[in-house]
N, C-alpha and C positions, 0 to 999 in steps of 0.2 A: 922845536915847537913853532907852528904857523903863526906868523903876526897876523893881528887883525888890522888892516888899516885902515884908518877913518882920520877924515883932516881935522876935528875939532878935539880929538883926545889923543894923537900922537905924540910925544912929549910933554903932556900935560902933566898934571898932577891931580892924587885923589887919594881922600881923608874916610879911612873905613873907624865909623863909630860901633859899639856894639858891645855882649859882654864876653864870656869867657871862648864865645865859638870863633869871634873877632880877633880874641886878645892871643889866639895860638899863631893866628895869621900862616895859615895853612893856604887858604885861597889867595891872598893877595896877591903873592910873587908868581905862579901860574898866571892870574887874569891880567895884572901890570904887564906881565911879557906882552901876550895875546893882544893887546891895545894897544903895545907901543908908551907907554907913558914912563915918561922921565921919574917920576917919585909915587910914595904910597904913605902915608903915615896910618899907623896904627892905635887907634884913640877906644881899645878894648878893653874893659877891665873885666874881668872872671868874676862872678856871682851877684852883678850888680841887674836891677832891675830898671825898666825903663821911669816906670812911678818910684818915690820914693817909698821906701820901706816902716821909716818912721819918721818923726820930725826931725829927727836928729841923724837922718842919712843925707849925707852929700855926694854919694857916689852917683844917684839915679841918673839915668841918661838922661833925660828929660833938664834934666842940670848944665852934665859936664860937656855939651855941644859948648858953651860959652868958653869954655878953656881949650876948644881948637886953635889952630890959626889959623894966615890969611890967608884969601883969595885960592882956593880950589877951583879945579874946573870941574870936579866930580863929589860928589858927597854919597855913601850908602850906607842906611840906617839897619842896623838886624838886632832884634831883639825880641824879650817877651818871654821865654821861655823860663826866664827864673822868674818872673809877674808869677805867671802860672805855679809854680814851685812846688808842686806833689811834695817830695820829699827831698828837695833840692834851692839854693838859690833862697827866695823868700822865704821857705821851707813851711808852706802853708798855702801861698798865695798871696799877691795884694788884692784891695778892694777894685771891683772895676768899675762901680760908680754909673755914668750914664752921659750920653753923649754931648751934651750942655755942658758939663763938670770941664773946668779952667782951673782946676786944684793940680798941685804934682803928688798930693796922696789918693788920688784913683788912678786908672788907669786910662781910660777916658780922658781926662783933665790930663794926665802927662803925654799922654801924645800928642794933645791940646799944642800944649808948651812946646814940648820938643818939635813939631812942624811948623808952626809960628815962627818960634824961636830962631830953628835952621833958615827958613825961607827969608826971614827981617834981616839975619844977618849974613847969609851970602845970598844976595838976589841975584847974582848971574850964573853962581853955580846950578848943573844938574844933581836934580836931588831924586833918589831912588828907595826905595824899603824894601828890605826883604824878611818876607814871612815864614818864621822859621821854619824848621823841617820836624818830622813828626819825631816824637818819642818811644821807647818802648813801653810795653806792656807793664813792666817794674816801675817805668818813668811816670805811669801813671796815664798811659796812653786809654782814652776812651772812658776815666774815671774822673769824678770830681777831686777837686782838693779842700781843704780843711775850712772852707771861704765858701763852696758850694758852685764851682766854676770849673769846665773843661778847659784845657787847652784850646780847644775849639772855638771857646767864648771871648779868649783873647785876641784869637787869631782873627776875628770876626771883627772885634773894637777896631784892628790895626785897618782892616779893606774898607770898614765905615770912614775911619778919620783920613785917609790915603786920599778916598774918592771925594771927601767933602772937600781936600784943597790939591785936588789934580794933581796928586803926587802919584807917579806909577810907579806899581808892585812885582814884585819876582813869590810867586806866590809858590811857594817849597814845601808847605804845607800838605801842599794839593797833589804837585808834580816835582818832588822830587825822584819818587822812585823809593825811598826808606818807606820797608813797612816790617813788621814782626818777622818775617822771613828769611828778609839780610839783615836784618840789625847787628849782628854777632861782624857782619865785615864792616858795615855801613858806617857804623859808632866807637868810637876807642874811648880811653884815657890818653893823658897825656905821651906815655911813652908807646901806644900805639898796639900794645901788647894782649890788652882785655876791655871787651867791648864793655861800654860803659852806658849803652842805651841811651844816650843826650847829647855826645857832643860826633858831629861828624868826624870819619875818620881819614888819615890822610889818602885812602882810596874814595872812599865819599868824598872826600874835597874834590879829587882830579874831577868826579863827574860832574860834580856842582858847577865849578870854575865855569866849564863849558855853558853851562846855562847863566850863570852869573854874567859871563862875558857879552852873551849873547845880549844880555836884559840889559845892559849897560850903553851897548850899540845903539840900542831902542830911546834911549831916553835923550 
């Protein structure tokens, strides 16, 4: 595989936050090569949402950035697709509130936190978001969820809060290339076997990587 080389991420190191698409760590070892970077920690946990889900969740991303550690030279946030939660993940939706909200129970207000948060606490790190990739049809693609919000409406919160504090996007949403037609290669489960409509699969990762890596150069 081509290294990418660039002098400020050669040997570096970078903390992929995120939930279950993060926590397979499918992409990392691909784009790590491709940079040249010395480590990768993997701070993904499967089903967790970026708001909190209830008072009593502490898994929300919007949280567990404070339980990274130190000094990164890269940070990339992905998330939002269990926010959204059709029938998966929040399994409903969380509330997405409005763009003033500084709560970690909307969704609004947790990306609030989580951008703050990231940027207070590594202010030399580069920090990137990426906007997930689409769902399928089953996943609730193109439909409300139980909350009365698309996907769409999430993915919309994350380019609002992103562009209010200059944080650049890898927007997948848009340009990944997943749509109802490859889904069946695009998405698996975990053992790769049966497409699962939500989680990229490990031939969807290879193509990601490539744009991942790419969006990483940029920032």
């Amino acid at each position: 595989m081509m290294e990418y080389i660039h002098s400020y991420l050669k040997g570096g190191s970078w903390f992929t936050l995120g939930d279950s698409i993060t926590e397979r760590g499918w992409y990392q070892p691909i784009v790590a090569e491709n940079l040249g970077l010395a480590e990768w920690r993997n701070y993904g946990i499967g089903g967790t949402c970026i708001a909190q889900k209830n008072e009593q969740d502490n898994s929300a991303i919007c949280l567990r950035y404070k339980t990274m550690g130190e000094d990164p030279d890269l940070i990339t946030l992905w998330g939002g697709a269990n926010d959204f939660g059709f029938n998966f993940g929040s399994d409903g939706g969380t509330e997405i509130g409005d763009r003033n909200d500084k709560t970690s129970l909307t969704f609004y207000g947790a990306m609030d936190l989580l951008l703050t948060g990231v940027i207070k606490k590594y202010p030399l790190a580069r920090v990137g978001f990426v906007v997930t990739t689409p769902v399928s049809n089953a996943r609730g693609h193109g439909q409300k969820n139980a909350k009365g919000y698309y996907l769409a409406d999430y993915c919309n919160a994350i380019r609002e809060k992103c562009e209010e504090y200059s944080i650049p996007y890898l927007d997948l949403q848009k340009n990944s290339g997943f749509n109802e037609l490859n889904m069946h290669i695009m998405t698996s489960n975990t053992t790769g076997v049966i497409s699962d409509g939500l989680h990229p699969s490990k031939l969807g990762m290879e193509r990601l990587a490539t744009k991942i890596t790419h969006f990483i150069l940029s920032l």
